[in-house]
N, C-alpha and C positions, 0 to 999 in steps of 0.2 A: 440537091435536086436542081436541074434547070431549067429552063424555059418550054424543050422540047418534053422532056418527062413528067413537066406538073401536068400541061397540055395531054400527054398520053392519060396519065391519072384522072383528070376532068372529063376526059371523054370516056372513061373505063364506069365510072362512077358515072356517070351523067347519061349514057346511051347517047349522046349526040357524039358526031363525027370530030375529027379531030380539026377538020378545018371550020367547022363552025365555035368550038373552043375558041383554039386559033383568034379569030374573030373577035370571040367574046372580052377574051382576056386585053387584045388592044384597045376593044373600045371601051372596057373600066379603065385602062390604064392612060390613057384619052383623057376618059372624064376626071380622073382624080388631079393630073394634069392641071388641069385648065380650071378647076374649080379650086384648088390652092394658089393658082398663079391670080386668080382674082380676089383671093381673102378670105372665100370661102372654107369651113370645117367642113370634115365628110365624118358623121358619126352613126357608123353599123354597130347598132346595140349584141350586145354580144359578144361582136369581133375588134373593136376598138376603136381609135379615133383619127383621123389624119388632120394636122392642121401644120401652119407655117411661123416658127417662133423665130424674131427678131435677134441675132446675136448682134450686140453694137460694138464700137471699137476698141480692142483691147492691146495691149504691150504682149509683143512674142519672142522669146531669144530664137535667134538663128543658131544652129550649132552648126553649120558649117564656118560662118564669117565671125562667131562669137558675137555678135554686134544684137540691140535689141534694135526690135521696127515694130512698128504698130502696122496691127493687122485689122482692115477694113470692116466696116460693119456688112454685114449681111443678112439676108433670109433664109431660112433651113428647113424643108420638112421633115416633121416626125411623125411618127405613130405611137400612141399609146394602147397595149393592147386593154380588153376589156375584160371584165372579170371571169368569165363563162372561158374565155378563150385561156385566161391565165390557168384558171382550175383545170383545164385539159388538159396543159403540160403538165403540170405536175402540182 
C-alpha cells in the first residue's frame, strides 16, 4: 500500500476528507520526526514504540574492492510493534 491509498483507506474508515487525512498523516509524521531527532520515545500502547538506537562503529567487508573499512557510528530509528498489534497479525 502507498501513501496515496492508506490516505484513501483513513478517509474511508474515518468519514474525513482525504485532504484532511492528507494533513493528518504529515503532521504525525512531523511529530515523530522531530521528537526522535530530540531523544525523545513515542510509545502508542497497543501499536508500539518508536525510539532511536545508537549503532557505533563496526568493521565492514566491501565486496566490490574486497578490502575491509570501518563503518561510522550512527543513529537509527526503529519501531517495535506492540503486543495487541502483534496479536492482529497473526
Amino acid at each position: 500500500m502507498n501513501k496515496n491509498e492508506f490516505i484513501t483507506n483513513v478517509s474511508n474508515k474515518s468519514h474525513l476528507t482525504k485532504k484532511d487525512c492528507s494533513n493528518c498523516l504529515s503532521a504525525i509524521t512531523q511529530i515523530i520526526q522531530e521528537s526522535l531527532k530530540r531523544g525523545d520515545n513515542i510509545n502508542l500502547v497497543g501499536f508500539g514504540k518508536f525510539e532511536v538506537k545508537h549503532k557505533p562503529n563496526r568493521v565492514g567487508f566491501n565486496p566490490k574492492t574486497k578490502k575491509l573499512q570501518t563503518i561510522k557510528a550512527k543513529k537509527v530509528p526503529t519501531f517495535k510493534a506492540g503486543k495487541s498489534f502483534k496479536n492482529a497479525i497473526g
